[in-house]
C-alpha positions as a Python dict, from the first residue, in 0.01 Angstrom:
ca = {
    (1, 'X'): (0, 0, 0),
    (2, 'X'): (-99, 373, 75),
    (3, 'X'): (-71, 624, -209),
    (4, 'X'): (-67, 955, -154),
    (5, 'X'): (-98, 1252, -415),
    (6, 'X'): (-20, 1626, -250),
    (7, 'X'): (24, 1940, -260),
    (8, 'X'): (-202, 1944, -591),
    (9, 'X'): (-559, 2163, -695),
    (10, 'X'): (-809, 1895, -634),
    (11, 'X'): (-1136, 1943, -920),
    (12, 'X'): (-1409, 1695, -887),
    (13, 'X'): (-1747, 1836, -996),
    (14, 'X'): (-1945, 1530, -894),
    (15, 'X'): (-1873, 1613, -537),
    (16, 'X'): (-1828, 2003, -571),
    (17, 'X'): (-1466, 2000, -478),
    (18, 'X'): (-1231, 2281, -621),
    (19, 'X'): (-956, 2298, -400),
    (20, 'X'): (-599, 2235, -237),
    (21, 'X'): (-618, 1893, -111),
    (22, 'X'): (-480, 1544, -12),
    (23, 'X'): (-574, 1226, -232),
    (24, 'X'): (-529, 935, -87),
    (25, 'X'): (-578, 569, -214),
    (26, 'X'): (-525, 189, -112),
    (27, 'X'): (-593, -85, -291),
    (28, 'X'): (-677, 40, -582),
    (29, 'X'): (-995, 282, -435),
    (30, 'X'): (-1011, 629, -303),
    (31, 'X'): (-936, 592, 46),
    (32, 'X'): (-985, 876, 369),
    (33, 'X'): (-682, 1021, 485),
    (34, 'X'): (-384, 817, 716),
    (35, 'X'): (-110, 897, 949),
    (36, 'X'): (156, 729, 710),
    (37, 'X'): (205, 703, 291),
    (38, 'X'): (393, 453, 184),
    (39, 'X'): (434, 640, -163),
    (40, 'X'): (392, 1018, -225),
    (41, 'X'): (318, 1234, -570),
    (42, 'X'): (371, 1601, -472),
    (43, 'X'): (123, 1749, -773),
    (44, 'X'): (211, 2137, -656),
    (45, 'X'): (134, 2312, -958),
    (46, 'X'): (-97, 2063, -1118),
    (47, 'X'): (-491, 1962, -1171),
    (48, 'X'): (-576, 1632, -977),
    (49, 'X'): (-882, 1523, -1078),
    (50, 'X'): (-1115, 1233, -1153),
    (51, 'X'): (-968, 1005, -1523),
    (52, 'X'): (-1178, 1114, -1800),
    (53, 'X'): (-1405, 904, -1968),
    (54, 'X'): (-1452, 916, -2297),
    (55, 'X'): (-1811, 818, -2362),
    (56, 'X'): (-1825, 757, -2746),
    (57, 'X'): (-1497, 625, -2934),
    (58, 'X'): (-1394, 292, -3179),
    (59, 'X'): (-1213, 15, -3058),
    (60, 'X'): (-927, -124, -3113),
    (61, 'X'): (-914, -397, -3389),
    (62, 'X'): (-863, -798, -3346),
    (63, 'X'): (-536, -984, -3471),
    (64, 'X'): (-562, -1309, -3727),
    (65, 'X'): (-545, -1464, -3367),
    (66, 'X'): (-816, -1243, -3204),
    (67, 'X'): (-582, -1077, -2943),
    (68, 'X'): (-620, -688, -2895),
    (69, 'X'): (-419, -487, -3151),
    (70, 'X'): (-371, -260, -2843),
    (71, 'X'): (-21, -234, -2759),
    (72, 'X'): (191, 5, -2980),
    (73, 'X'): (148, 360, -3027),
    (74, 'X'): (-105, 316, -3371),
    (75, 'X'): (-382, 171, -3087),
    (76, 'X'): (-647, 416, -3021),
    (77, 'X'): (-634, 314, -2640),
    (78, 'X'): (-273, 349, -2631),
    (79, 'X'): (-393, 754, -2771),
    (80, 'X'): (-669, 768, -2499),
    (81, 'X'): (-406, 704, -2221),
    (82, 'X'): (-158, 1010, -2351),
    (83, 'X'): (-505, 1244, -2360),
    (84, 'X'): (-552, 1127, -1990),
    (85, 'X'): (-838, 902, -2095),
    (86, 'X'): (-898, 641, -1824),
    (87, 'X'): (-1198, 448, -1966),
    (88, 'X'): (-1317, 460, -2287),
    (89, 'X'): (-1676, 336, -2408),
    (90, 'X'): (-1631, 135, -2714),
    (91, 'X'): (-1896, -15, -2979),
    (92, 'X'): (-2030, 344, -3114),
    (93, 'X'): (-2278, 465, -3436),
    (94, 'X'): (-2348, 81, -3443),
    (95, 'X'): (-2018, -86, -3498),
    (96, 'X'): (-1803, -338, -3363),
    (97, 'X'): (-1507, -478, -3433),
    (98, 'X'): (-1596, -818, -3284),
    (99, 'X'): (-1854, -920, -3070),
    (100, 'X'): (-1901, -685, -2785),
    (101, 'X'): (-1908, -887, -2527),
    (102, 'X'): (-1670, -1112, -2609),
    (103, 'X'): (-1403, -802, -2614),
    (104, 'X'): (-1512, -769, -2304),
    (105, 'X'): (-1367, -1103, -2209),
    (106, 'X'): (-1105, -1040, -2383),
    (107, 'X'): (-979, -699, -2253),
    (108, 'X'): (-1075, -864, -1883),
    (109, 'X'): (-803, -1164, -1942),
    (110, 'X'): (-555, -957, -2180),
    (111, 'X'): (-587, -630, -2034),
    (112, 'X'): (-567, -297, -2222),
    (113, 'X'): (-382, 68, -2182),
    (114, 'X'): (-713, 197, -2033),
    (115, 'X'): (-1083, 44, -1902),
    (116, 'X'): (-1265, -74, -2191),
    (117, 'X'): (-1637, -83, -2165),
    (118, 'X'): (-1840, -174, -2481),
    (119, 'X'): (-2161, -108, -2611),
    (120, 'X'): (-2346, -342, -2854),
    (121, 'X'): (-2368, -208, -3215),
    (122, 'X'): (-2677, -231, -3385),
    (123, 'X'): (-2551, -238, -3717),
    (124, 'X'): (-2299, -521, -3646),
    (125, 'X'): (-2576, -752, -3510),
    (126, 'X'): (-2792, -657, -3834),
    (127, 'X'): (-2527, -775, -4040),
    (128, 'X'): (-2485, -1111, -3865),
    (129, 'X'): (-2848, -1180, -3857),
    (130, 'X'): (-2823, -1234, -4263),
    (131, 'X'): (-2983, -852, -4322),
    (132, 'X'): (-2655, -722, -4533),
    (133, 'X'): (-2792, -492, -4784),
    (134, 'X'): (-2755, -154, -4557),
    (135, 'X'): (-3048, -23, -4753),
    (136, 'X'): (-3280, -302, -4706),
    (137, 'X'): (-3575, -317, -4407),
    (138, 'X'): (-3501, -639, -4222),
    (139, 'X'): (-3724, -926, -4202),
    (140, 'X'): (-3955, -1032, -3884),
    (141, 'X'): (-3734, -1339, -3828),
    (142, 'X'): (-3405, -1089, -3866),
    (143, 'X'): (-3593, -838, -3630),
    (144, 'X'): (-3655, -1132, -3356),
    (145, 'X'): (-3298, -1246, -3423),
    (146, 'X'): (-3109, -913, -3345),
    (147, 'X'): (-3282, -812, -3050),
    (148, 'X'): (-3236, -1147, -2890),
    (149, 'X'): (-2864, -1101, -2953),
    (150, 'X'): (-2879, -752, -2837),
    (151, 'X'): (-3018, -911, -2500),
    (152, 'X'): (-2768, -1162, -2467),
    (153, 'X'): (-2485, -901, -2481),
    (154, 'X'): (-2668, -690, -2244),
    (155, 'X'): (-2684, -968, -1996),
    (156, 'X'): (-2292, -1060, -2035),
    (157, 'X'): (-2243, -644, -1946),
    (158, 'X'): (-2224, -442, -2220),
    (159, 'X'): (-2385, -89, -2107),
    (160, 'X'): (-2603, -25, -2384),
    (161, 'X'): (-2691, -53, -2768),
    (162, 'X'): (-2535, 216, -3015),
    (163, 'X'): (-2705, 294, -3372),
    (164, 'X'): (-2556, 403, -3667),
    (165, 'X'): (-2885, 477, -3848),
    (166, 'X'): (-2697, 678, -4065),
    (167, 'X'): (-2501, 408, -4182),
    (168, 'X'): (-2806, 123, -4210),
    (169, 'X'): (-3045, 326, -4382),
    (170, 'X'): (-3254, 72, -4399),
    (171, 'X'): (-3400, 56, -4045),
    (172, 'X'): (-3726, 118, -3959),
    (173, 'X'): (-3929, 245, -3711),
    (174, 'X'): (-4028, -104, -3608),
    (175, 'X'): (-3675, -259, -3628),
    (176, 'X'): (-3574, 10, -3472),
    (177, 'X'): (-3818, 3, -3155),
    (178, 'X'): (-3800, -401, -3159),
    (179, 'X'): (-3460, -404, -3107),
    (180, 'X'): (-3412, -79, -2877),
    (181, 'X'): (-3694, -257, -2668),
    (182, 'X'): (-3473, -516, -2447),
    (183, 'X'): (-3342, -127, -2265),
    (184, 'X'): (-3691, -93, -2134),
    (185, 'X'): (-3608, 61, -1762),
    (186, 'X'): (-3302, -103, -1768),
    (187, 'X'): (-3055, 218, -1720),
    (188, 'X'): (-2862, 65, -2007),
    (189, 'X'): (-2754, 344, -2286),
    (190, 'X'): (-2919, 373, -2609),
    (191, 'X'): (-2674, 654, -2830),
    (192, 'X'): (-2762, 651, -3210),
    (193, 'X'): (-2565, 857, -3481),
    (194, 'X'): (-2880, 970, -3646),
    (195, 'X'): (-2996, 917, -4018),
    (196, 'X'): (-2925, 1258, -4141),
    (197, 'X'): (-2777, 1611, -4056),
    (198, 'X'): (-2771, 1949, -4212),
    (199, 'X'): (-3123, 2023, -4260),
    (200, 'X'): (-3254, 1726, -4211),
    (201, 'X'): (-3118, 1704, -3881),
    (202, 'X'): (-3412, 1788, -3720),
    (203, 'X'): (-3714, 1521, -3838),
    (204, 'X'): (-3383, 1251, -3791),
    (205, 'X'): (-3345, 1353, -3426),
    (206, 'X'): (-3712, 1322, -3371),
    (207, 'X'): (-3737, 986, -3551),
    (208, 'X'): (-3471, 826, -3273),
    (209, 'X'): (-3608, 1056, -2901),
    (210, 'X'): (-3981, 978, -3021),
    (211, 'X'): (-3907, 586, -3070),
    (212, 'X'): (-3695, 559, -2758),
    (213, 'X'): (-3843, 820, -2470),
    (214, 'X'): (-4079, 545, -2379),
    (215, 'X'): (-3822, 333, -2276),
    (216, 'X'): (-3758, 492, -1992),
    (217, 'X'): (-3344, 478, -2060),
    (218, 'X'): (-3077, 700, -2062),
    (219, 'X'): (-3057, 824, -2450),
    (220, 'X'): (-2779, 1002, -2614),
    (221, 'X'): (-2712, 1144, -2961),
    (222, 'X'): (-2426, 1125, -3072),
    (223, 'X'): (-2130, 1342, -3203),
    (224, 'X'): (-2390, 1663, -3260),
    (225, 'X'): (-2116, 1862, -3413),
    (226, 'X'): (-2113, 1660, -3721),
    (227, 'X'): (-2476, 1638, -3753),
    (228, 'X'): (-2604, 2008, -3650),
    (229, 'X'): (-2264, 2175, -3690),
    (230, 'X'): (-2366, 2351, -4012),
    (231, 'X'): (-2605, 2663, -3901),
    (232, 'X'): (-2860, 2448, -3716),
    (233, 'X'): (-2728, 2399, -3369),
    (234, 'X'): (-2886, 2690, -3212),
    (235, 'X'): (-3228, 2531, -3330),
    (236, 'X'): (-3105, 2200, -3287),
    (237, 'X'): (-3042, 2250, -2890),
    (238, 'X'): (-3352, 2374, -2832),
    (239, 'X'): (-3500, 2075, -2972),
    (240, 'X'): (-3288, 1885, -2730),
    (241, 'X'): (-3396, 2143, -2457),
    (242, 'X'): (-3703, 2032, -2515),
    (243, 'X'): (-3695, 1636, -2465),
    (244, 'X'): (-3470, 1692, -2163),
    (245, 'X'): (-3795, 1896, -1994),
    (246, 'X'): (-3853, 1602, -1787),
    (247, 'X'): (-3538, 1397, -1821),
    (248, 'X'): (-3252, 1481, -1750),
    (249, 'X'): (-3084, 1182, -1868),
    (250, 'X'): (-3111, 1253, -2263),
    (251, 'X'): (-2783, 1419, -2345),
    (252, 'X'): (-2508, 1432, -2623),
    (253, 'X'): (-2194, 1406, -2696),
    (254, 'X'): (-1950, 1618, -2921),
    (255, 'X'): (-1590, 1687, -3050),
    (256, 'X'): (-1404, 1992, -3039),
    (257, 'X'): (-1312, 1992, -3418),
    (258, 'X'): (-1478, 2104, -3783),
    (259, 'X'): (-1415, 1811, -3961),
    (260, 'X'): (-1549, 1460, -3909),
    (261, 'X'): (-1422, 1115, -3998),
    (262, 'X'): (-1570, 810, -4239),
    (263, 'X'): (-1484, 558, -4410),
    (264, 'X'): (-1504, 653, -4794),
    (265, 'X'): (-1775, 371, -4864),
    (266, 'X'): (-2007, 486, -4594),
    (267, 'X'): (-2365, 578, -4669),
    (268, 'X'): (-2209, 965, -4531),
    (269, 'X'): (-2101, 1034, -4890),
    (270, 'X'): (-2413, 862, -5121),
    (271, 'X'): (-2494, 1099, -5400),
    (272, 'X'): (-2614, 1444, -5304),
    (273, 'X'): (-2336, 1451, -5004),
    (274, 'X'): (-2206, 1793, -5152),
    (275, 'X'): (-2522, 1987, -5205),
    (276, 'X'): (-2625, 1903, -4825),
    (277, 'X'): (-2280, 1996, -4706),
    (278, 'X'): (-2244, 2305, -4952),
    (279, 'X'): (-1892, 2206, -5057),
    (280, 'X'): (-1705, 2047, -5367),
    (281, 'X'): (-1480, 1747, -5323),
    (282, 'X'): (-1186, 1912, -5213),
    (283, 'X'): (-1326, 1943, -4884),
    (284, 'X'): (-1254, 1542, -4832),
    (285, 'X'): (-922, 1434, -4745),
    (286, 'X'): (-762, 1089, -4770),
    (287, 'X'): (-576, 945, -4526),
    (288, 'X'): (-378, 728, -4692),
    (289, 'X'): (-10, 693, -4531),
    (290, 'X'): (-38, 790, -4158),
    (291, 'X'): (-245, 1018, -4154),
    (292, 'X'): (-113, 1295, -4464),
    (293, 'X'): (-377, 1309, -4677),
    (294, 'X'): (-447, 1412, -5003),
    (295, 'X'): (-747, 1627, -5083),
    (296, 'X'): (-999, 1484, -5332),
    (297, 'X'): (-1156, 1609, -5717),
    (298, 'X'): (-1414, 1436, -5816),
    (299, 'X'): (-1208, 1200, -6062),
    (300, 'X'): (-995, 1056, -5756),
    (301, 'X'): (-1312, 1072, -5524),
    (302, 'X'): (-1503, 841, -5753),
    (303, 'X'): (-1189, 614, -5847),
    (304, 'X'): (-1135, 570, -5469),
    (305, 'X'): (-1495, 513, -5383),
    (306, 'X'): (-1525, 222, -5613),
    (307, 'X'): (-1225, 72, -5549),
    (308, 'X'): (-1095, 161, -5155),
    (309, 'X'): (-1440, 193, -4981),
    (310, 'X'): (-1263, 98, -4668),
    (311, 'X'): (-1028, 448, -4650),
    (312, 'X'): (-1051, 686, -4397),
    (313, 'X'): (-1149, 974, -4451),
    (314, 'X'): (-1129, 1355, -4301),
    (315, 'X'): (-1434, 1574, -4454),
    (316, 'X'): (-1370, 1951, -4342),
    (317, 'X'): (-1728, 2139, -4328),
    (318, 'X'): (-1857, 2167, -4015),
    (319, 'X'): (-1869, 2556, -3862),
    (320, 'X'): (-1592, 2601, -3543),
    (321, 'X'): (-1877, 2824, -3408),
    (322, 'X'): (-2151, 2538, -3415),
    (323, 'X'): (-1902, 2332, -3255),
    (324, 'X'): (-1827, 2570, -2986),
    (325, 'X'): (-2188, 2651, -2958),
    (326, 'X'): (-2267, 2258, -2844),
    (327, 'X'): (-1962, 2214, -2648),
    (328, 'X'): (-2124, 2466, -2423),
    (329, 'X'): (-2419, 2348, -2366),
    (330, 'X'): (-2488, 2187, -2028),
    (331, 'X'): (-2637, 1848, -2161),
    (332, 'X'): (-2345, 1809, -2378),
    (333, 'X'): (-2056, 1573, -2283),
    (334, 'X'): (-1653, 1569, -2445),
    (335, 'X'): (-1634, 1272, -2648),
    (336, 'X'): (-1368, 1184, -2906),
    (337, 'X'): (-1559, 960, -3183),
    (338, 'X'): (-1185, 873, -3236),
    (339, 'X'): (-1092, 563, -3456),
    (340, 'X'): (-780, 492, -3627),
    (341, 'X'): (-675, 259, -3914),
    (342, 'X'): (-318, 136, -3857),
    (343, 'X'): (-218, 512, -3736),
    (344, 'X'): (-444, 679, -3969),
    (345, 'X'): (-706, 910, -3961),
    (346, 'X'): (-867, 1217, -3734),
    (347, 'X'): (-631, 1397, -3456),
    (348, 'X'): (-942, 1378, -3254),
    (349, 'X'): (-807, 1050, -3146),
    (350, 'X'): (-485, 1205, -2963),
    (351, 'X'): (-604, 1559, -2924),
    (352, 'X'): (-946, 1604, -2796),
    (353, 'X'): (-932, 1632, -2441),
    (354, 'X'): (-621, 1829, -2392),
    (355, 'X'): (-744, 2064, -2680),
    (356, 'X'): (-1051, 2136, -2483),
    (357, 'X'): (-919, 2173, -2128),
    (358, 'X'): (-650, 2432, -2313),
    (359, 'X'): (-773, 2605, -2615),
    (360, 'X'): (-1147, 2620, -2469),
    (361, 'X'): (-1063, 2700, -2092),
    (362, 'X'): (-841, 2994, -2273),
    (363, 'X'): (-1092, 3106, -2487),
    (364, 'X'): (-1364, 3144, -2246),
    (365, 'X'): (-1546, 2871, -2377),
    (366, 'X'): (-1566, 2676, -2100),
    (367, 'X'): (-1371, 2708, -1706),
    (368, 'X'): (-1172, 2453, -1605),
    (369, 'X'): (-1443, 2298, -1357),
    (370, 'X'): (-1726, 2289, -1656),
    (371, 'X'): (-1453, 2092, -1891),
    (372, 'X'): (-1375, 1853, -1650),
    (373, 'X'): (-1750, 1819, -1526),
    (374, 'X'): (-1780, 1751, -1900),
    (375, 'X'): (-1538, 1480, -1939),
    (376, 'X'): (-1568, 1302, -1565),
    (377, 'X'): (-1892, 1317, -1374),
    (378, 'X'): (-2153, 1397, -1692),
    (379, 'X'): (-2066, 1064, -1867),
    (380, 'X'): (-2039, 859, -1533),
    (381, 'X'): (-2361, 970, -1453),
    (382, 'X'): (-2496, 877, -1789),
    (383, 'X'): (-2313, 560, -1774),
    (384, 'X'): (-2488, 490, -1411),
    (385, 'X'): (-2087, 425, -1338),
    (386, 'X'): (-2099, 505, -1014),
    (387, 'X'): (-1727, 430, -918),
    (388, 'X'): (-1586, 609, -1201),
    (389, 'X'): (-1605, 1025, -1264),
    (390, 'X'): (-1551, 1119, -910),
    (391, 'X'): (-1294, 1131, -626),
    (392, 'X'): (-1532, 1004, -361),
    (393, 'X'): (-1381, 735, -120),
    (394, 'X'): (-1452, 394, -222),
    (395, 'X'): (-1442, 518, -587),
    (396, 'X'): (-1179, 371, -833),
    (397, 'X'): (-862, 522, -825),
    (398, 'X'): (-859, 624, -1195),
    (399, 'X'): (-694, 992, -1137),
    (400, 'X'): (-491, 1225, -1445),
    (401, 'X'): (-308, 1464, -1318),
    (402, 'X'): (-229, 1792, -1529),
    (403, 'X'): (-68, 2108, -1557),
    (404, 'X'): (-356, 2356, -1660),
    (405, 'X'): (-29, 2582, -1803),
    (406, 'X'): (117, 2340, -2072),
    (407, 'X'): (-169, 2119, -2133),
    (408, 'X'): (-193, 2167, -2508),
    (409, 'X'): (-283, 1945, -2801),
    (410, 'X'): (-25, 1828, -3034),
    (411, 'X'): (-219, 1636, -3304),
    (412, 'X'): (-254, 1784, -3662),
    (413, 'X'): (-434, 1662, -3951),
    (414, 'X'): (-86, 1621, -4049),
    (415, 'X'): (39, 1426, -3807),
    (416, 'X'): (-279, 1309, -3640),
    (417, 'X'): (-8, 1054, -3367),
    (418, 'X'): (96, 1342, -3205),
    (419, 'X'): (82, 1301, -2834),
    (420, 'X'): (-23, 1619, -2630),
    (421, 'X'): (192, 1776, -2356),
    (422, 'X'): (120, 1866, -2004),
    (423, 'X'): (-85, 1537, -1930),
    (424, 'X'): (205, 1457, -1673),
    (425, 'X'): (97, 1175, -1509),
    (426, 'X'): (-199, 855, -1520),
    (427, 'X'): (-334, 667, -1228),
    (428, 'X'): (-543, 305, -1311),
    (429, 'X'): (-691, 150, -1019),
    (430, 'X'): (-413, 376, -820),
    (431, 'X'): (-122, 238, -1033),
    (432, 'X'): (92, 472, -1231),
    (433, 'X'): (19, 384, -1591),
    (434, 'X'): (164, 695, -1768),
    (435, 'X'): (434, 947, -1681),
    (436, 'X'): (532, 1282, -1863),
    (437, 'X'): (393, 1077, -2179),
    (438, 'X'): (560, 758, -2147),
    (439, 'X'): (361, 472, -2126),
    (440, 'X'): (465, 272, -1855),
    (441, 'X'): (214, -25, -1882),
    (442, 'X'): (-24, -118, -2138),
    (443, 'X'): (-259, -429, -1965),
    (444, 'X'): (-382, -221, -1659),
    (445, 'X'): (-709, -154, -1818),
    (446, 'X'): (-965, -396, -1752),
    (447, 'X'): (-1295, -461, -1861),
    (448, 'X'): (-1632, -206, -1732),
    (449, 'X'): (-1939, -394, -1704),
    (450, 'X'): (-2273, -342, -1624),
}
């Protein structure tokens, strides 16, 4: 079966390519040209260009059965697919909704509306080991415990270890290096949402580069906005400037939005959350039906905390500038952080990467080939995912195709579901998977390993 996509403006930034051009594909890969097609997309007018990766989102919850909750329009890979999403890298700031690496064998058997690759969350492993007091150091026997676990989920292909030191205050340097240790030279990721932002942003940063570097791994911090998006990014990308002297593989992600997402119960909003955030409680929304939130005083903000730690939340007080400011940055990649509870929360989730290839391409912020460079070939070649990111033959035929005159985000804080228009069509493995937004299959996705 030959596939062929013409007529359409080819952008691939791993291989330099900006131009009018055939794609062609068998089997599933990028394959050289042929006399005949057995199938033919005529993309005149559109972007064809490599399926974007998003390199630091939340998976989709289990069932009571432990099947993927994956297949209706309140997954989070269902929303990755509509943003033209083709493999999104699971298991972030720590968390997991099960263990990695058994998702992995799960999404591999089940399938899932996109590629799934996971990594394996710190915090989640610190939990099981018997250390469940966030707060608390963990013991040598804890310590020993997680990092063998860590290794174990390595080995079965998860492509790194995520920290959420934010949300486990209570690791230490040496759990910290004990358990980051099994990455040695490996190529496998290490991404940490850092312990603090604001001012403190800095000396947190420092505390996760300075305990990793000697690893010898790609490193990543993640979702920068949130954690220097408040009059330190200038500084804070020079610090970053700085470790990437000599390696180029320490980057960082970001989403194109002022607002970021927790749960209310996280260790985000412990006392003295206003003063570092300069704001008053009404700058936290609750989603609690769908997404239409209600914003907090400090009566229902307490009340809620105490008794609905689990509720997602939207906090609005990061600077657009700040936001901008990273997003431009070379070392930074597009990343969604998305996560969604039941169809509620963030319109990061359904709006990132169409809101950057339309409102930042517009704007000047970006050109088209620097956004797409951003959400293709930068993360694949963080990932060490050779096959993915690129439209080189032999590569996997993950392909969006676009028109760079409607593409436009859709999702609100209001109505955070909201698919975007002018992602027109999805390839997986060279199959059609979505057309002008319809979903036409939802177990194409497989599991990435490494």
């Amino acid at each position: 079966m030959k596939l062929l996509i013409k007529n359409g403006l080819v952008i691939d930034p791993a291989n330099k390519i900006h131009e009018l051009r055939e794609v062609w594909i068998e089997n599933g890969k990028l394959a050289a040209p042929s006399e005949r097609a057995d199938e033919i997309i005529d993309a005149a007018g559109k972007v064809v260009c490599p399926g974007f990766i998003d390199i630091h989102m939340h998976e989709d919850p289990l069932d009571a059965a432990g099947r993927l909750l994956a297949y209706d329009e309140t997954s989070v890979f269902a929303c990755m697919l509509h943003m033209g999403v083709t493999t999104a890298v699971a298991g972030n700031c720590g968390e997991n909704k099960a263990h990695p690496a058994d998702y992995l064998d799960l999404v591999a058997r089940d399938g899932a509306p996109v590629n799934v690759a996971m990594l394996a969350g710190h915090g989640f492993f610190r939990e099981l080991s018997g250390c469940r007091d966030r707060y608390a150091p963990a013991t040598a026997a804890e310590r020993l415990w997680m990092a063998r676990e860590l290794e174990r989920a390595l080995s079965r292909g998860c492509l790194g270890i995520s920290y959420g030191i934010r949300y486990q205050p209570g690791t230490d340097a040496r759990e910290l290096a004990e358990t980051a240790a099994c990455c040695r030279g490996s190529g496998k990721l290490l991404a940490a949402h850092i312990r603090d932002d604001a001012a403190q942003v800095f000396s947190a940063a420092r505390e996760f580069l300075d305990a990793a570097l000697p690893l010898d791994t790609p490193l990543q911090l993640s979702h920068i906005g949130s954690m220097a998006g408040f009059g330190q990014m200038r500084e804070f990308l020079a610090l970053l400037d700085g470790y990437r002297q000599d390696r180029e593989d320490i980057r960082a992600d970001c989403y194109p939005y002022a607002a970021f997402s927790t749960t209310l119960g996280s260790a985000t909003y412990d006392e003295g959350w206003r003063e570092r955030y300069g704001c008053g409680y009404e700058a936290v929304e609750l989603c609690l039906d769908r997404g239409r939130g209600t914003r907090c005083d400090e009566a229902l903000f307490r009340r809620m905390r105490a008794e609905r730690p689990e509720c997602v939340t939207v906090c609005h007080v990061m600077r657009q500038d700040e936001v901008d400011l990273a997003l431009r940055h070379g070392a930074v990649m597009v990343a969604s952080d998305s996560t969604l509870d039941q169809g509620r929360g963030h319109p990061r989730a359904c709006g990132t990467f169409p809101r950057v290839l339309s409102r930042y391409v517009a704007n000047g912020v970006l050109s088209l080939d620097e956004a797409i460079a951003k959400m293709t070939a930068l993360p694949a070649r963080q990932l060490g995912l050779k096959n993915k990111g690129n439209l080189s033959q032999g590569s996997d035929a993950d392909i969006v195709i676009f028109d760079p005159n409607t593409v436009l985000d859709l999702a609100t804080f209001d109505e955070p579901l909201a698919a975007p228009r002018g992602i027109e069509r999805v390839l997986l493995a060279g199959k059609t998977v979505l057309k002008d937004g319809a979903i036409l299959n939802r177990h194409t996705g497989t599991a990435v390993r490494g």
